[in-house]
N, C-alpha and C positions, 0 to 999 in steps of 0.2 A: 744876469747872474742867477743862478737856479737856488732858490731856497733851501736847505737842509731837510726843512719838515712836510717839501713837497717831494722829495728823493724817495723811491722804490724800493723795495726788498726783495729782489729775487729769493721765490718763495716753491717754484716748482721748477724743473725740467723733467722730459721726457720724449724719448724716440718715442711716435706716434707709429710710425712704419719702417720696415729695414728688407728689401729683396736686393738680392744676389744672384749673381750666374756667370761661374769661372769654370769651364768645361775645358780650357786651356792645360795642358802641361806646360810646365815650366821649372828647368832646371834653375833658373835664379842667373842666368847668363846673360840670354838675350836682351836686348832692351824695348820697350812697351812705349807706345804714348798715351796719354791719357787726357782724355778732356774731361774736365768739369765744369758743372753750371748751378749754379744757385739761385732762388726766389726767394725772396727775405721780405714777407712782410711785418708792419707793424699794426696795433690796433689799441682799442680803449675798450674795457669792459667790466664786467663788473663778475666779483666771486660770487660762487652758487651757493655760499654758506648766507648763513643771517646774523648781525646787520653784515650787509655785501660789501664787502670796502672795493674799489675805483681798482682795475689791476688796466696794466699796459701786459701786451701778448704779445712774444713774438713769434712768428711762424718760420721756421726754415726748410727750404726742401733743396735736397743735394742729387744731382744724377752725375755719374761718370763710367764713360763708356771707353776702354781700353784696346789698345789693337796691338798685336806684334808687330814691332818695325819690322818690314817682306814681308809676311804673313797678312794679309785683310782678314784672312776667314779666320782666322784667332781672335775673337771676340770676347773681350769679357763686361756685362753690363752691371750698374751697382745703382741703387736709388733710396734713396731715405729723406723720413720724415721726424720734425724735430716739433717740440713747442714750449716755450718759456713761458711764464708766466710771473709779474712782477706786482706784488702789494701795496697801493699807497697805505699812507695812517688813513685812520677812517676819520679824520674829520676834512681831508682833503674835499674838495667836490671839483664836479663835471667844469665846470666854468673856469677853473684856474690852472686844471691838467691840459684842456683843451689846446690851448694856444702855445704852449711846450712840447705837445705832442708832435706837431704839424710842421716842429723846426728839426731839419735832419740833423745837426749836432745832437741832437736831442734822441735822437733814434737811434743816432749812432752809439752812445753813450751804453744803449739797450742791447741794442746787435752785438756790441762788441765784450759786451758777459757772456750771451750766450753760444754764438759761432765758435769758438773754441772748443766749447763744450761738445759741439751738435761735433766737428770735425775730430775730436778725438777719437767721437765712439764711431764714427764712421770709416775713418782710418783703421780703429781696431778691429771693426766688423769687415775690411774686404783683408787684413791679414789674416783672420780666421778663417778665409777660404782658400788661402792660400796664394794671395797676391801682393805682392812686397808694397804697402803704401806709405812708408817710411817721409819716401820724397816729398810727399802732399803737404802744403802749408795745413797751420794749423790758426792763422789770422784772416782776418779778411783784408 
C-alpha cells in the first residue's frame, strides 16, 4: 500500500509536439478508419529548480493515420508529443521512489492522469483540421 506522503503532484503538462496532414475532403458522410498507436514511457527525475525535489515523467507519443473506407490514397496522418511531469515532497528520496516506480500498478496510477489529458488535446487538434475525432477513446 503506497504512503500518502510518497504520492506525486502532477505539477506540469504539456504538448511537446503536434503535426497534422488532412489534405482529404470530407463531407462528414463517408466512413474513415483510423489507427492509433501510442509509446508511453515512464521515468524518475529530478526538477531543474533548487533544492530539486524527485519528479516521475511521463512521456506520451500518439500517431494516427486515417484512410477513407474505398479510398487508400485519402490519407490523413496526425502525430503528437505529450509530457507530464509529477512532484514528490522534497523530503522523499531516490531509494523509496525507486522500487514503486518499477511496479506497473504504479505507472499506471501515472499514465492514467495524464493520457486523457495528452488524448483530449489530440482529439481536439485533428478536429481543428477538420476531421471528426469524436469517436477516439479518451482512456487508455
Amino acid at each position: 500500500m503506497e504512503i500518502a506522503t510518497l504520492r506525486p503532484r502532477l505539477v506540469s503538462f504539456r504538448a511537446t509536439g503536434f503535426h497534422g496532414e488532412n489534405k482529404a475532403a470530407s463531407s462528414g458522410q463517408e466512413p474513415w478508419s483510423i489507427e492509433l498507436t501510442q509509446s508511453i514511457e515512464v521515468g524518475l527525475g529530478a526538477a531543474q529548480k533548487i533544492p530539486a525535489p524527485l519528479q516521475a515523467i511521463v512521456k506520451i507519443d500518439l500517431v494516427a493515420k486515417a484512410s477513407k473506407t474505398g479510398a487508400s490514397d485519402q490519407v490523413s496522418d496526425f502525430s503528437a508529443n505529450y509530457e507530464a511531469k509529477f512532484d514528490y515532497p522534497a523530503t522523499v528520496t531516490e531509494a523509496e521512489i525507486l522500487p514503486l516506480i518499477e511496479q506497473e500498478p504504479y505507472q499506471y496510477v501515472l499514465v492514467a492522469q495524464a493520457f486523457p489529458l495528452a488524448m483530449t488535446h489530440f482529439r481536439r487538434e485533428m478536429q481543428a483540421m477538420g476531421f471528426d475525432a469524436r469517436s477516439m477513446p479518451l482512456g487508455i
